[in-house]
C-alpha positions in Angstrom: -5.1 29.1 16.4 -5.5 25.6 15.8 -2.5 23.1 17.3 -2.0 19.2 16.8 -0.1 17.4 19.6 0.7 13.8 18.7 1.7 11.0 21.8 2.3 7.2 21.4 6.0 6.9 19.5 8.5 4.8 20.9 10.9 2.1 20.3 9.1 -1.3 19.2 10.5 -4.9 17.9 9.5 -6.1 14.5 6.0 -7.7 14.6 4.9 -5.8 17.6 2.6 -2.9 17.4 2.0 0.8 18.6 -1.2 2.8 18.8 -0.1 6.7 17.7 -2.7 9.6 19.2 -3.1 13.0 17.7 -5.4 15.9 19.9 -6.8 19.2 18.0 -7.5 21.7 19.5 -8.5 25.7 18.5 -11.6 26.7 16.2 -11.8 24.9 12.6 -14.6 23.6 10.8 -16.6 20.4 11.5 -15.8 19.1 7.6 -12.4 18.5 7.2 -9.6 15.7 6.5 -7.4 14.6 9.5 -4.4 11.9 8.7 -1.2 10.9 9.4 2.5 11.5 7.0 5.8 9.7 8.1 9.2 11.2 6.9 12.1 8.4 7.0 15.9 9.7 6.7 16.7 10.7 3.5 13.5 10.0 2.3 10.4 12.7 1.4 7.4 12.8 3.7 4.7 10.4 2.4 1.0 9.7 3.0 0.6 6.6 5.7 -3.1 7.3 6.1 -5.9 9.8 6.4 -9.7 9.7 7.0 -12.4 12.7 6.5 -15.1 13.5 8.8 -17.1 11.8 6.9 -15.2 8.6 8.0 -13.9 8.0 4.3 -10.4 6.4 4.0 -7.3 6.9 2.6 -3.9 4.4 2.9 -0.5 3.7 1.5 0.0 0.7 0.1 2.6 -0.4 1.9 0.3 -0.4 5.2 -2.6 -1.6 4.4 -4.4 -4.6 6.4 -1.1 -3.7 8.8 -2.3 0.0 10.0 -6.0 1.5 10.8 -6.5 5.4 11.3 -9.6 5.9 13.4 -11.4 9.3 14.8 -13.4 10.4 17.3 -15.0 14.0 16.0 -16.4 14.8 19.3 -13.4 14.9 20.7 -11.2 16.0 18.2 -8.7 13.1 18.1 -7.6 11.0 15.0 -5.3 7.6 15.9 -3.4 5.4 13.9 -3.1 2.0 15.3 0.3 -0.2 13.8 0.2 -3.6 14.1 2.9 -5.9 12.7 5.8 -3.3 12.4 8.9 -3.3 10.3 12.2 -1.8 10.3 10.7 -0.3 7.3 7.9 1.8 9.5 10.8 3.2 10.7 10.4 7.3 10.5 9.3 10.2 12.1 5.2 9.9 11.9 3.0 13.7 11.4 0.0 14.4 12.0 -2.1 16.5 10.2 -5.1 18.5 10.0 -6.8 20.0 6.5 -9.9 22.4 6.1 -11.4 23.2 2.1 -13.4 26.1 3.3 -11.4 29.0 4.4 -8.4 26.9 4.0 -6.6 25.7 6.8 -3.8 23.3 7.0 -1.7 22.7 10.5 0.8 19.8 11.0 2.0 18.6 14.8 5.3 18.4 15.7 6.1 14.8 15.0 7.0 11.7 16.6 9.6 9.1 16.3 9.0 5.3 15.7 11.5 3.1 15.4 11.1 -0.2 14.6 14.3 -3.0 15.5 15.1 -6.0 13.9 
């Protein structure tokens, strides 16, 4: 049983910034693709960033040079640091966890930012 517990959402002003952790835990393999969805109201979950073990990248558009996802693979934690926030950003922010061999996808619980004006 593999479980993602994200920390680090909150309420911040425009411009400010917030620093999202996310902690595996359970058995899954060392290759793999950890990364982070947001899911505004109304709106469809959407990609904000995700990196493999391998340390190769993946970003929206609309975040990057604001937002950095980071990984520590000993530990079994992937981060997302925001900086410059928008009311935009607003949304409820996923992590997730994908494994190709013997497929394995897990997603955490969620957590809320919200950014104010």
């Amino acid at each position: 049983q593999v479980q993602l517990v994200e920390s680090g959402g909150g309420l911040v002003q425009a411009g400010g910034s917030l620093r999202l952790s996310c902690a595996a835990s359970g058995s899954f393999f060392a290759i793999n693709t950890m990364g982070w969805y947001r899911q505004a109201p109304g709106k469809q979950r959407e990609l904000v960033a995700t990196m493999s073990n391998a340390r190769s990248t993946n970003y929206a558009g609309s975040v990057k040079g604001r937002f950095t996802i980071s990984r520590d693979n000993a530990k079994n934690m992937v981060y997302l640091q925001m900086n410059s926030l928008k009311p935009e950003d607003t949304a409820v922010y996923y992590c997730n966890l994908r494994q190709f061999s013997e497929y394995l996808e897990v997603w955490g619980q969620g957590t809320l930012v919200t950014v104010s004006s």
